[in-house]
C-alpha positions in Angstrom: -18.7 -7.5 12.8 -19.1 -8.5 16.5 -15.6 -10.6 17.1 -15.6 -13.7 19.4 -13.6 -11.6 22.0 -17.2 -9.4 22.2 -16.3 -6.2 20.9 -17.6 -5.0 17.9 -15.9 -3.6 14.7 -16.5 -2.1 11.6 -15.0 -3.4 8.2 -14.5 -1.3 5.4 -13.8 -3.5 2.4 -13.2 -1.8 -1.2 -13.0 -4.8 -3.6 -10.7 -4.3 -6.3 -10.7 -5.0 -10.1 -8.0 -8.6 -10.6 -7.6 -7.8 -14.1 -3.6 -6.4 -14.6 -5.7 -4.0 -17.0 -7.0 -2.3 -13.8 -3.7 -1.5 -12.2 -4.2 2.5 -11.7 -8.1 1.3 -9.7 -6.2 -1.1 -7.6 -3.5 2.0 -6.6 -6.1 4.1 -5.5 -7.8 1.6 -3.3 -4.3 0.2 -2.1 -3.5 3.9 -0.9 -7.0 4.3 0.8 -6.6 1.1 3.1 -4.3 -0.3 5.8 -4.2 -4.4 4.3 -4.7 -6.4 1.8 -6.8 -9.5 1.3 -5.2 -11.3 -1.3 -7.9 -13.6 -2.8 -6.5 -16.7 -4.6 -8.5 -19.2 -6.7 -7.4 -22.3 -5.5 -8.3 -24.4 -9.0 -6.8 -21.9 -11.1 -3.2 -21.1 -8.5 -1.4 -17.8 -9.1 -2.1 -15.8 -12.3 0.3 -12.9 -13.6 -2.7 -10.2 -12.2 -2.0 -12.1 -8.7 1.2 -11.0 -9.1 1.0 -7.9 -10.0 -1.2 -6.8 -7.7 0.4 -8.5 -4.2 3.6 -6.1 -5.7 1.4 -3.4 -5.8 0.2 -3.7 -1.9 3.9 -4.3 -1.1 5.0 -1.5 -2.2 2.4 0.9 -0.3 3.7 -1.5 2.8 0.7 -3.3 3.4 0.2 -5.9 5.6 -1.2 -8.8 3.1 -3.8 -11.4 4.4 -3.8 -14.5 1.8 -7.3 -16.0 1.2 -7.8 -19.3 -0.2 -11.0 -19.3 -2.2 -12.9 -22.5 -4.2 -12.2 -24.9 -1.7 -15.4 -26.2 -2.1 -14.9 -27.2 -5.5 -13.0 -31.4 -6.3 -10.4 -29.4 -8.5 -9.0 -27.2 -5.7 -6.1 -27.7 -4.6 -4.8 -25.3 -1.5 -1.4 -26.7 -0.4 -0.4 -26.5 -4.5 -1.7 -23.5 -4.5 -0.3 -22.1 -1.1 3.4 -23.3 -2.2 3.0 -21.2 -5.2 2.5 -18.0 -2.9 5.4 -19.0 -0.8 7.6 -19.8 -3.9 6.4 -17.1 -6.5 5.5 -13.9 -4.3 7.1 -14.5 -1.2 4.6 -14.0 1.3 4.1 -16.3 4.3 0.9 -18.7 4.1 0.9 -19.6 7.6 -2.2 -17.3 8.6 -3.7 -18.2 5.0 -7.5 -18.5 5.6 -9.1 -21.1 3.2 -12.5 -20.3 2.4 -15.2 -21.0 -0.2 -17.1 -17.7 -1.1 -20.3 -19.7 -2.7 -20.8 -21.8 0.8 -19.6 -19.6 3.2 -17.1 -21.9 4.8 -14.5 -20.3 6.5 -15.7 -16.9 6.7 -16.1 -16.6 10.0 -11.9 -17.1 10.6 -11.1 -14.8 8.0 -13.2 -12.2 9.6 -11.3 -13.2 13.3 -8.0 -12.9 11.0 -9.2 -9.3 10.0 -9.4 -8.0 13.2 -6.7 -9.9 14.8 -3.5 -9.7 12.7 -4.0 -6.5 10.1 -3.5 -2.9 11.4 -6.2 -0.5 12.0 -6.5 3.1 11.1 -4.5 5.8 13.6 -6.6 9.2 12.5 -8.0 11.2 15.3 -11.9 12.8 15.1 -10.8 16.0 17.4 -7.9 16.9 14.8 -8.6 19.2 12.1 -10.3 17.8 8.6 -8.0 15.3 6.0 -9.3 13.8 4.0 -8.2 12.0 0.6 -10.2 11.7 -2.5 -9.6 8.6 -4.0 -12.3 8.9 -7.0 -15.1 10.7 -8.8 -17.5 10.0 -10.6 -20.9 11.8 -12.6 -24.6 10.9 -11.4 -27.4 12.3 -13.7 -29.4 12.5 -10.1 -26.9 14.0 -7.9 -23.8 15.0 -9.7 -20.5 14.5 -9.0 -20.2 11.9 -6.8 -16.8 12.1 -4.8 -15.4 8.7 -2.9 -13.4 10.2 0.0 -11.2 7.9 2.7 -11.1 10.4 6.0 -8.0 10.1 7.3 -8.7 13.0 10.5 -11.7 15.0 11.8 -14.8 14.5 11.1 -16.9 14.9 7.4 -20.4 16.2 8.3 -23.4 17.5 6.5 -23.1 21.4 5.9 -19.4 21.7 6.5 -17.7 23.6 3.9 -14.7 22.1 2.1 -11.6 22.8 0.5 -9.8 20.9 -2.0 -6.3 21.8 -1.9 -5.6 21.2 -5.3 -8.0 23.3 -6.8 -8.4 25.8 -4.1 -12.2 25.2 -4.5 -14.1 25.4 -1.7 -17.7 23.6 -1.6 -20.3 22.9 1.1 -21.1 19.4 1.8 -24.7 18.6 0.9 -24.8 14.7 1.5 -22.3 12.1 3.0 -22.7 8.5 2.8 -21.5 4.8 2.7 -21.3 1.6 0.2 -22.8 -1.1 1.6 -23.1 -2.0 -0.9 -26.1 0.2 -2.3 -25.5 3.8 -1.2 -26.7 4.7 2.2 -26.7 8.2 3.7 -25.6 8.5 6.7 -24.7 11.3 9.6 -20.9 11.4 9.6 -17.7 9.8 8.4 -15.0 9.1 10.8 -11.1 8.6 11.0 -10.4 5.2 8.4 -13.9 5.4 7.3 -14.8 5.4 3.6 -17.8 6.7 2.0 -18.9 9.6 -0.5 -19.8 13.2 -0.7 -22.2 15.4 -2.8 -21.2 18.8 -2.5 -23.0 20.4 -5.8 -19.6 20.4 -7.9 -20.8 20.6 -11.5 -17.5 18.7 -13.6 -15.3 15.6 -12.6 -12.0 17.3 -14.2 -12.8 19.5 -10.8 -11.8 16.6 -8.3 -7.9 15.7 -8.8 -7.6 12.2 -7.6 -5.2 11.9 -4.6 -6.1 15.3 -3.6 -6.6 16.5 0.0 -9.4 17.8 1.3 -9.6 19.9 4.3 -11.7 22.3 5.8 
């Protein structure tokens, strides 16, 4: 995203399940991101999953960015909905960002919001690998398909791998990103989020939350 102030960014956005059913999904991605959009249906107002979840980002001290959607519909209603937030979770609404996913309205400030008010990551490419796995999951083309956040160094192609838990150690066969269809790609960086193959033959063989070094 190329910001009004010229530079350019890059956004790594995991979207999260709202259901309350899907609490253990949303832990993961909460511990694999600096902030938290917390997207709001402005005709519908706070739900107990809202709830749940804006706890959830508190406690793994997030800063928490709410984002007014629907107000594109007659039925919305932002300023009910916006007391709610203040009232019910607690959070400040003065940076709210109203928006209307279908149209496209307001998009643009929520992306200036983004860049401007939520922390970035601190890792550093020339320390040595850290990574954490944050899930796994079985391909019948490639595999086991592991989703890592790189938190220092760099994950390349060829590298060989550790995973502290196990102790296993694996070379690195492909590294790529979501965007949303899976892209292969050179490296992952410090903050950056993307996947691995490495030729590990079972799921039960990546411990999620594990650390993976070089």
């Amino acid at each position: 995203y190329t910001a009004k102030n010229g530079k350019k960014y890059i956004l790594n956005l995991m979207d999260t399940p709202g259901h309350v059913d899907f609490s253990y999904e949303v832990s993961r991605s909460l511990a694999a991101c600096e902030a938290s959009l917390l997207v709001v249906d402005t005709t519908q107002g706070v739900e107990a999953q809202t709830l749940a979840n804006a706890y959830q980002a508190i406690n793994n001290n997030h800063e928490i960015l709410p984002v007014l959607n629907k107000i594109d519909l007659p039925s919305s209603e932002p300023q009910k909905v916006k007391d709610q937030i203040e009232d019910i979770i607690g959070i400040d609404v003065q940076n709210a960002v109203l928006i209307s996913a279908k149209t496209g309205l307001g998009i643009d400030d929520l992306f200036e919001k983004i860049v401007k008010n939520l922390p970035y990551p601190l890792g550093a490419k020339d320390k040595p690998l850290k990574c954490m796995l944050v899930d796994s999951w079985y391909d019948s083309y490639l595999g086991v398909v592991v989703l890592v956040r790189v938190i220092d160094g760099e994950l390349k192609k060829n590298k060989k791998i550790c995973f502290m838990a196990t102790g296993a150690t694996h070379i690195v066969d492909r590294v790529g990103i979501f965007s949303p269809k899976p892209i292969e790609i050179e490296s992952l960086g410090p903050g950056e989020i993307g996947f691995i193959n490495s030729g590990i033959k079972s799921v039960a063989d990546c411990k999620i939350g594990d650390t993976i070094t070089e």
